[in-house]
VMD Tcl script that builds the backbone (N, CA, C; Angstrom):
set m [mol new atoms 372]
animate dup $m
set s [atomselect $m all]
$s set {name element resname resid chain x y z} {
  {N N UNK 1 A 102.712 49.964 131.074}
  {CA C UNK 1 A 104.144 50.106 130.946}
  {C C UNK 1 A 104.825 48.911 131.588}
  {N N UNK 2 A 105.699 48.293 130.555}
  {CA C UNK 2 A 106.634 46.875 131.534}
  {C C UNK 2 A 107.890 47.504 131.435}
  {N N UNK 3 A 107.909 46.976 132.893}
  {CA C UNK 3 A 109.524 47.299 133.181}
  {C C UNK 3 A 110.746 46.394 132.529}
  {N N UNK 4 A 111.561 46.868 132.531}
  {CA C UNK 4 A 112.592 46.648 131.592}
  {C C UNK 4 A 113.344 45.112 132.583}
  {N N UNK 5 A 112.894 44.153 131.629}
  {CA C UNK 5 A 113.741 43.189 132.560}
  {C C UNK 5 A 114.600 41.798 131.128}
  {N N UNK 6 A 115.225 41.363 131.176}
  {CA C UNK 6 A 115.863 40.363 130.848}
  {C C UNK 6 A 114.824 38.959 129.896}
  {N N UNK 7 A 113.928 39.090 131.403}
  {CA C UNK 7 A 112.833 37.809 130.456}
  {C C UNK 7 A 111.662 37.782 131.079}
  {N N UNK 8 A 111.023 39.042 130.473}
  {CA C UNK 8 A 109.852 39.897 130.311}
  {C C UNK 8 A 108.491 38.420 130.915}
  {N N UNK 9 A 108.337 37.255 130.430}
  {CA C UNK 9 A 108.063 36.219 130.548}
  {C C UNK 9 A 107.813 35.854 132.397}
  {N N UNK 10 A 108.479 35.832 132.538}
  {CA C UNK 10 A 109.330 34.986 134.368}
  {C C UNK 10 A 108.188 36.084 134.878}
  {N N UNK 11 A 108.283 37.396 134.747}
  {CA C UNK 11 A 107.559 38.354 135.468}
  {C C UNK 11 A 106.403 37.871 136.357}
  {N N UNK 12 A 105.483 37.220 135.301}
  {CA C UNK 12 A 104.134 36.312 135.438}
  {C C UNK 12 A 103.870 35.492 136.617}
  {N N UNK 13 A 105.240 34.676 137.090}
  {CA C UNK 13 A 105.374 33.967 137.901}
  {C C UNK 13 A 106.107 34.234 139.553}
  {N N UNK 14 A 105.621 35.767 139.412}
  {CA C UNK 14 A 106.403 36.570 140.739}
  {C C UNK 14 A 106.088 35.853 142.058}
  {N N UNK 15 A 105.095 34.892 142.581}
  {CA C UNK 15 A 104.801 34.710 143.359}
  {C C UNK 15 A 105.379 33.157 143.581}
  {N N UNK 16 A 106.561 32.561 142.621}
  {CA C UNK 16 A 107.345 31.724 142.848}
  {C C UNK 16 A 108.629 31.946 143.945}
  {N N UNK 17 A 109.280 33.013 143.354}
  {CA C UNK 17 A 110.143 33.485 144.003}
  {C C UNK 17 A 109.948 33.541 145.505}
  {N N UNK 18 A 108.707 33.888 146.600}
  {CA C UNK 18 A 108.243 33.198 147.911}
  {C C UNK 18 A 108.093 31.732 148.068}
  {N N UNK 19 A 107.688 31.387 147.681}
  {CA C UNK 19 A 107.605 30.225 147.744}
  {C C UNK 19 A 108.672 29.036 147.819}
  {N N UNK 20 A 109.686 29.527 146.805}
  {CA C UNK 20 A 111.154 28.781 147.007}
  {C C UNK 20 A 111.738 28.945 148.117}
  {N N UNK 21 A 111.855 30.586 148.790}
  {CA C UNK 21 A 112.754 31.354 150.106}
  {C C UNK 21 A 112.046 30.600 151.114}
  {N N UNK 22 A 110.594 30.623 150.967}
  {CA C UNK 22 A 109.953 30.009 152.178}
  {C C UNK 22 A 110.099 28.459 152.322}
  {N N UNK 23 A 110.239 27.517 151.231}
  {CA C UNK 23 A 110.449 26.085 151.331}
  {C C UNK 23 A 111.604 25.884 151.743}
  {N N UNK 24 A 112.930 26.844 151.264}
  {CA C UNK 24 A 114.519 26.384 151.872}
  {C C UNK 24 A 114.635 27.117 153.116}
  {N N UNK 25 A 113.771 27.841 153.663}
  {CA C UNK 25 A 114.351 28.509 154.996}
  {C C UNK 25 A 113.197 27.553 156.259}
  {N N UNK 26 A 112.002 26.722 155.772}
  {CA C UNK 26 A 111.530 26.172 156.515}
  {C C UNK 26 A 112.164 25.199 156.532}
  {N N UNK 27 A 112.664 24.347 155.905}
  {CA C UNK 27 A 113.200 23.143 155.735}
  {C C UNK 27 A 115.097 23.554 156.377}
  {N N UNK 28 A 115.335 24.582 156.614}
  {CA C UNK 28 A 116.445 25.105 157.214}
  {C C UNK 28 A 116.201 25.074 158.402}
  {N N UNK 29 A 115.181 25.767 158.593}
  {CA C UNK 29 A 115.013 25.749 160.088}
  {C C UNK 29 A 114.350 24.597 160.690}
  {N N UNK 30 A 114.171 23.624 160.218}
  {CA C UNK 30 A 113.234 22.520 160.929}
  {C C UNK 30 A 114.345 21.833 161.202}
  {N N UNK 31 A 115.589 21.840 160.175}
  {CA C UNK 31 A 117.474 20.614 160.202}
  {C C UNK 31 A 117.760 21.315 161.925}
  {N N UNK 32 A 117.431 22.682 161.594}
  {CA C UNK 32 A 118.006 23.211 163.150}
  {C C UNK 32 A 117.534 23.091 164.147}
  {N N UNK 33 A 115.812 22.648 164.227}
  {CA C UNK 33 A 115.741 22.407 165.945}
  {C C UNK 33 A 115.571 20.168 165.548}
  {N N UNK 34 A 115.841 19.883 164.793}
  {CA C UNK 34 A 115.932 18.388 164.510}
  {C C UNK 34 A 117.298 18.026 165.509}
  {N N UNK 35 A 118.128 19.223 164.697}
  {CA C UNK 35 A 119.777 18.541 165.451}
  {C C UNK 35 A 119.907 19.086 167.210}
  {N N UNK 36 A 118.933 19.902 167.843}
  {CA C UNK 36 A 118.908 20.897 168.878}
  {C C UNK 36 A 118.074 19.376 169.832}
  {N N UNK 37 A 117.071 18.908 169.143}
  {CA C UNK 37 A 116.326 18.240 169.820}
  {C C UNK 37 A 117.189 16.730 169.862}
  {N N UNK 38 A 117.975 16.250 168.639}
  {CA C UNK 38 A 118.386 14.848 168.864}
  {C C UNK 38 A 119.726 15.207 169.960}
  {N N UNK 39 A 120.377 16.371 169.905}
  {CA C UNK 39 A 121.661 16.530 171.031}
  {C C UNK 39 A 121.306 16.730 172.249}
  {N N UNK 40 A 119.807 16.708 172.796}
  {CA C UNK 40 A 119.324 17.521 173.972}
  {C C UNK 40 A 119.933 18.475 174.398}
  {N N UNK 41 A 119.901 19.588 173.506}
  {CA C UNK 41 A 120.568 21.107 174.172}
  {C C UNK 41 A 121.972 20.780 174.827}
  {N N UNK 42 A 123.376 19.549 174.197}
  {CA C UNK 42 A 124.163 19.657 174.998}
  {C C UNK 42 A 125.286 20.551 174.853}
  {N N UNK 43 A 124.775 21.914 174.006}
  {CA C UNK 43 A 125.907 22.386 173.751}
  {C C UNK 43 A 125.642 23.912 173.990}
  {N N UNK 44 A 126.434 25.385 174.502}
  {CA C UNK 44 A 125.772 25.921 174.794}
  {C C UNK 44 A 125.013 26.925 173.806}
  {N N UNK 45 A 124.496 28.046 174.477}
  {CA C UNK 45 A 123.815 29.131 173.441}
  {C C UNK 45 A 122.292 28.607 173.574}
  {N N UNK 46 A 121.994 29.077 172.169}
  {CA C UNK 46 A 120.242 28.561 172.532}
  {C C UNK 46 A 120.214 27.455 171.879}
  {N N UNK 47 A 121.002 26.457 172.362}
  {CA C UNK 47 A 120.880 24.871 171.559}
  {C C UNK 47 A 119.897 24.213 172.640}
  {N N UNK 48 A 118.758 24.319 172.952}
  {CA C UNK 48 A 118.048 23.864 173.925}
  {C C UNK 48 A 117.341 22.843 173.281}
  {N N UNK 49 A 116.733 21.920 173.967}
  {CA C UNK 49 A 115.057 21.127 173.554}
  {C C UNK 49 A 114.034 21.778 172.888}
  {N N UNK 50 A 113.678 22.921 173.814}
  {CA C UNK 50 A 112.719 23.374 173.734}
  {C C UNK 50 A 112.529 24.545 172.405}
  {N N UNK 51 A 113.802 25.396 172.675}
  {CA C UNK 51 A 114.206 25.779 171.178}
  {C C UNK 51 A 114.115 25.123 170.283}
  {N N UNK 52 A 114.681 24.475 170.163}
  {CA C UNK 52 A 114.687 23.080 169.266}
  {C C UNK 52 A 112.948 22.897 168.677}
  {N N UNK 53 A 112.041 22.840 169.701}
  {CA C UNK 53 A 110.949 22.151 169.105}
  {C C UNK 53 A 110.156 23.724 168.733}
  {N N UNK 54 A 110.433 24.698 169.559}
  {CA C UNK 54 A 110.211 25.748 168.672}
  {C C UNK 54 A 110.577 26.328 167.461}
  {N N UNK 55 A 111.859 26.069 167.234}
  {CA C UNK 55 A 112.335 26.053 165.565}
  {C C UNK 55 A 111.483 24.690 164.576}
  {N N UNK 56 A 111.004 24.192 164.991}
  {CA C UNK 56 A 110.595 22.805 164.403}
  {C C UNK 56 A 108.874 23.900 163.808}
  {N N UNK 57 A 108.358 23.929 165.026}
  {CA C UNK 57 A 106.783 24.712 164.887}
  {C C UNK 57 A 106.821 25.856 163.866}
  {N N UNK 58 A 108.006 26.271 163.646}
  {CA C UNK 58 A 108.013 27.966 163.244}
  {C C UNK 58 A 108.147 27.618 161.348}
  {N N UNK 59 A 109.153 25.854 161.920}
  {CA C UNK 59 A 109.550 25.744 160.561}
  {C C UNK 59 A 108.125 24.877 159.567}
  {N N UNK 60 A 107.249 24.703 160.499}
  {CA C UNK 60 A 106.237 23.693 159.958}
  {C C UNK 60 A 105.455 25.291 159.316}
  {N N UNK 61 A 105.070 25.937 159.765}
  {CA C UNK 61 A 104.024 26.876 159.536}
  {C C UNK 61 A 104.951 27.943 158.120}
  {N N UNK 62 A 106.047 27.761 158.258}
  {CA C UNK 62 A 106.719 28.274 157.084}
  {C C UNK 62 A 106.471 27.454 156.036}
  {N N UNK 63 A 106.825 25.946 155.969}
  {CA C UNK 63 A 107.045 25.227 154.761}
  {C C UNK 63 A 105.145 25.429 154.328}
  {N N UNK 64 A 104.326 25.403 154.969}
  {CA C UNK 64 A 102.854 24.952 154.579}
  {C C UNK 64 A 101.649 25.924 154.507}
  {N N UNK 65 A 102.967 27.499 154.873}
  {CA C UNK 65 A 102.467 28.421 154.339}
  {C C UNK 65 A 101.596 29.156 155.355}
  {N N UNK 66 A 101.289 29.072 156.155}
  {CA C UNK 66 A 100.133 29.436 157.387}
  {C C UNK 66 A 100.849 30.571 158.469}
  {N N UNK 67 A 100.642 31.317 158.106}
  {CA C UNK 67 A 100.671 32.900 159.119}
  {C C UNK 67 A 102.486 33.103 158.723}
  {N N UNK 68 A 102.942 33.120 157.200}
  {CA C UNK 68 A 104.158 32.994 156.742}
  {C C UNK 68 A 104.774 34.755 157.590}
  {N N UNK 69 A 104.404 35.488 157.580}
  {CA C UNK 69 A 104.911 36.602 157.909}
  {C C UNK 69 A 105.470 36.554 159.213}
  {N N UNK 70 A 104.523 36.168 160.563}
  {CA C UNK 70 A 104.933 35.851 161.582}
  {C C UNK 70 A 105.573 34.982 161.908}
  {N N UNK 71 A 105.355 33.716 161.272}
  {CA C UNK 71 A 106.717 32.774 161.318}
  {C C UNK 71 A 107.767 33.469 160.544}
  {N N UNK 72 A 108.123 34.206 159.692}
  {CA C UNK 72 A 109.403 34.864 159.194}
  {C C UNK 72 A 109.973 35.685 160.221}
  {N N UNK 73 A 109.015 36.520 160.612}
  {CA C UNK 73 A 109.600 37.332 162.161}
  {C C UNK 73 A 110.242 36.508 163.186}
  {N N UNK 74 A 109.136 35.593 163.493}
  {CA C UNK 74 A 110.122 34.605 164.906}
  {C C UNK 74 A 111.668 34.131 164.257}
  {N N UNK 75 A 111.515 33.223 162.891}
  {CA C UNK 75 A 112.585 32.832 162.774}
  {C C UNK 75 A 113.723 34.270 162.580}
  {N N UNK 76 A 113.512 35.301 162.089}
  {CA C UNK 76 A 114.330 36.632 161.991}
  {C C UNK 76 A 114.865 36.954 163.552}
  {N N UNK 77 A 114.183 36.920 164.863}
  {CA C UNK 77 A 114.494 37.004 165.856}
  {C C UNK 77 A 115.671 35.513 166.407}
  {N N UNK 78 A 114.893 34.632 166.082}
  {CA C UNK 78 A 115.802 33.375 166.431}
  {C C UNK 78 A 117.265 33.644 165.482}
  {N N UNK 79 A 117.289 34.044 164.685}
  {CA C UNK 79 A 118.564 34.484 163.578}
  {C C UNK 79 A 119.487 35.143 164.096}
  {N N UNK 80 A 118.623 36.619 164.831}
  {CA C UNK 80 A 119.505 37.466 165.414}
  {C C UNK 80 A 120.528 37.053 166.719}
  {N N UNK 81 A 119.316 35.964 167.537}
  {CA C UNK 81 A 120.239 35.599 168.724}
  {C C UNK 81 A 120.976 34.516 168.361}
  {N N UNK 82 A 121.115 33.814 167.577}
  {CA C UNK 82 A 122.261 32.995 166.713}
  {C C UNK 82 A 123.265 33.793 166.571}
  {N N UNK 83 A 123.505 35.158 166.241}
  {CA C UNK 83 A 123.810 36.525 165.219}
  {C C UNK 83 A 124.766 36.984 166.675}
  {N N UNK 84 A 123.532 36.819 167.682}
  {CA C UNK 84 A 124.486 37.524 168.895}
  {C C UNK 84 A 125.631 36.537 170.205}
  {N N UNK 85 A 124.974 35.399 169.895}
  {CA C UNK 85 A 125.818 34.205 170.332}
  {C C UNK 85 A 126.952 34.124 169.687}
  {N N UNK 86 A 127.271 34.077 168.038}
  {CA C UNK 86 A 128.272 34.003 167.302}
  {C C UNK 86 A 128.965 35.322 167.883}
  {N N UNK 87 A 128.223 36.507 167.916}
  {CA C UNK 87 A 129.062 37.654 168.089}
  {C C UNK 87 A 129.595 37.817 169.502}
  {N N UNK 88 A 129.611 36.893 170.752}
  {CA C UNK 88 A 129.976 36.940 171.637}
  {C C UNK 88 A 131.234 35.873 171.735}
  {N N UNK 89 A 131.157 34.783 171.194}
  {CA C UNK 89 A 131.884 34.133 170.578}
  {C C UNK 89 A 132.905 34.630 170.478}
  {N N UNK 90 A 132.729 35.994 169.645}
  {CA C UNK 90 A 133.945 36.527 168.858}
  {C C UNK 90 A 133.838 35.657 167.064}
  {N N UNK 91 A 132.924 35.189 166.653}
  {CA C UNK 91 A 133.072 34.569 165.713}
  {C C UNK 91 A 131.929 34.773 164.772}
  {N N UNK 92 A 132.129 36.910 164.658}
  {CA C UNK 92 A 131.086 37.686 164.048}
  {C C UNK 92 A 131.280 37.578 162.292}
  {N N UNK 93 A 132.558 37.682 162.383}
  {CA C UNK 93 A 132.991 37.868 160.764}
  {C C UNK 93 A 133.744 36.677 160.547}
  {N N UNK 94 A 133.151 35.644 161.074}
  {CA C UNK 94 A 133.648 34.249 160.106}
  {C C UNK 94 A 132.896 33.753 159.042}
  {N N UNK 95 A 133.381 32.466 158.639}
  {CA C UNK 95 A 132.758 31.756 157.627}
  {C C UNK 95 A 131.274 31.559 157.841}
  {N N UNK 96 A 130.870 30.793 159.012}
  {CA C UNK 96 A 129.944 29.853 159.442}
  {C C UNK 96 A 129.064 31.022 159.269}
  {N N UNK 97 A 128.694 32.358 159.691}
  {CA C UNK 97 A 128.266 33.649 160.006}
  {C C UNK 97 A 127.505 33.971 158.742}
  {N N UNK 98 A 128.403 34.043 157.699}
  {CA C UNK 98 A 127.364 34.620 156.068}
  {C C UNK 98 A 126.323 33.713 156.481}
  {N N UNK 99 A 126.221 32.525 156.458}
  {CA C UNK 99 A 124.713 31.625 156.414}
  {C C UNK 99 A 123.460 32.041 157.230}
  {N N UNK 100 A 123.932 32.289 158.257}
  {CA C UNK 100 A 123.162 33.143 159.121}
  {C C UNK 100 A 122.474 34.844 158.428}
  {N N UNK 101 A 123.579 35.210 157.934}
  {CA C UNK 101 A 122.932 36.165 157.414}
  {C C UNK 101 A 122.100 36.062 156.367}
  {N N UNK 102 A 122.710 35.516 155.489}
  {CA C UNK 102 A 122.029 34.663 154.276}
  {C C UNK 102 A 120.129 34.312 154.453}
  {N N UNK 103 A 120.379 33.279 155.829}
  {CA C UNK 103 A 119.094 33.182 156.211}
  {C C UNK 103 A 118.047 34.446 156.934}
  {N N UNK 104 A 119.036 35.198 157.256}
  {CA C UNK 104 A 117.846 36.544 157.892}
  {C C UNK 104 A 117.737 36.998 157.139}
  {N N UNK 105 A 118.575 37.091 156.041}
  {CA C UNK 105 A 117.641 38.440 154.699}
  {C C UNK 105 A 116.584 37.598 153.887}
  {N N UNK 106 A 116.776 35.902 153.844}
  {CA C UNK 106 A 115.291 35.563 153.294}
  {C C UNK 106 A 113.982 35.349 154.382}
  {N N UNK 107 A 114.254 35.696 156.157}
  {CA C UNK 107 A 113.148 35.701 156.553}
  {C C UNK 107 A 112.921 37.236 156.679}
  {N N UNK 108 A 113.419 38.436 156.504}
  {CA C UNK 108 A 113.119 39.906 156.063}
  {C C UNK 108 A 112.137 39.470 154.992}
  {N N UNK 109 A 113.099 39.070 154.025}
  {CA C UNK 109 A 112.086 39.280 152.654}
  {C C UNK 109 A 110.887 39.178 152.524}
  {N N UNK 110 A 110.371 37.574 153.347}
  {CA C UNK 110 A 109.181 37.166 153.529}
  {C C UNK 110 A 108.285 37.416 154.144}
  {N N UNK 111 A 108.727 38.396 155.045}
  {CA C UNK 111 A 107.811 39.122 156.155}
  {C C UNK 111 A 107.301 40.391 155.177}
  {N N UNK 112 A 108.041 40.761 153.976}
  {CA C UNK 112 A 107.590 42.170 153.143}
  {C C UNK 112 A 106.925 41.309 151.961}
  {N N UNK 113 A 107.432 40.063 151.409}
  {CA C UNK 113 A 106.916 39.462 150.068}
  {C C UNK 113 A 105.262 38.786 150.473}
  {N N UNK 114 A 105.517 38.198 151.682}
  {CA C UNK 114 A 104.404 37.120 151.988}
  {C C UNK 114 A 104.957 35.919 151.587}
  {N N UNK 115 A 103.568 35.005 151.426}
  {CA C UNK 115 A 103.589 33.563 151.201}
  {C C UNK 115 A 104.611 32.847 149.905}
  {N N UNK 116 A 103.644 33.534 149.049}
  {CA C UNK 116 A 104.033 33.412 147.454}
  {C C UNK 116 A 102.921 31.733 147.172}
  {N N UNK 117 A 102.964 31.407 146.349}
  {CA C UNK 117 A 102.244 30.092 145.463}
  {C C UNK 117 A 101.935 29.217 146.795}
  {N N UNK 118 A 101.262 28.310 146.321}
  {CA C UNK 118 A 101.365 26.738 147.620}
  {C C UNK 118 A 100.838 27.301 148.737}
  {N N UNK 119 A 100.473 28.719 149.654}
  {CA C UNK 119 A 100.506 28.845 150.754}
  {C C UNK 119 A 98.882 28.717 151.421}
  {N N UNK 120 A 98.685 28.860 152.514}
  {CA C UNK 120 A 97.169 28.980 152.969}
  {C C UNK 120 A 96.735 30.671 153.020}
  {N N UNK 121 A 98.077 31.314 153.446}
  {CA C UNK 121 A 97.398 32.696 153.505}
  {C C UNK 121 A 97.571 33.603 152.352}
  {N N UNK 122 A 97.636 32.787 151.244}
  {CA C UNK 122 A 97.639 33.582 149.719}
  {C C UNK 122 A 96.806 34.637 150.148}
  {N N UNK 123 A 97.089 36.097 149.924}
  {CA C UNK 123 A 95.948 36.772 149.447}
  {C C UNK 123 A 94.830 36.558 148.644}
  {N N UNK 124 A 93.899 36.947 149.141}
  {CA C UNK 124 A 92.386 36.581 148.594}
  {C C UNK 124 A 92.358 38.136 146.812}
}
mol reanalyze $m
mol bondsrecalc $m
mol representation Tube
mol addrep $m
């Protein structure tokens, strides 16, 4: 039985759809400890160095596919305290804020989808 979809075709290629979330959210998160590490943490929140080079690690093992679930979790945790910095802020329901969210529902996803194509921990 196929489920009723638009372009019955695409179906085939389900394990693209990871693979894209995981290339733009590693490559997201690597811009973020790049700019954390060239400012040396001078600004506050968790704009640190060291953050910084931990968003860098989390974002390498995302783009190249290697233990994708647990790097989706860390970066989902690093999201939230972004999530709770903004919300102390007072600057919960602004603009800047959707992106953030934006980015935690594709490291959710990936922690339930997996790798998808390209990765090392493809299912066997």
């Amino acid at each position: 039985m196929h489920p009723v979809s638009l372009f019955p075709s695409l179906l085939t290629y389900g394990l693209v759809g990871p693979l894209i979330i995981r290339l733009v959210l590693g490559i997201t998160l690597a811009y973020f400890g790049y700019q954390k590490i060239i400012n040396r943490g001078q600004s506050s929140g968790s704009n640190t160095v060291i953050y910084g080079i931990m968003e860098i690690a989390i974002a390498l093992f995302l783009v190249i596919g290697l233990f994708t679930q647990l790097a989706a979790l860390l970066n989902a945790i690093i999201l939230v305290i972004k999530l709770g910095f903004k919300a102390k802020e007072g600057k919960l329901l602004s603009d800047g804020i959707n992106y953030y969210i934006l980015l935690l529902t594709m490291a959710i996803s990936l922690m339930f989808t997996g790798a998808g194509f390209l990765a090392f921990d493809l299912p066997l």
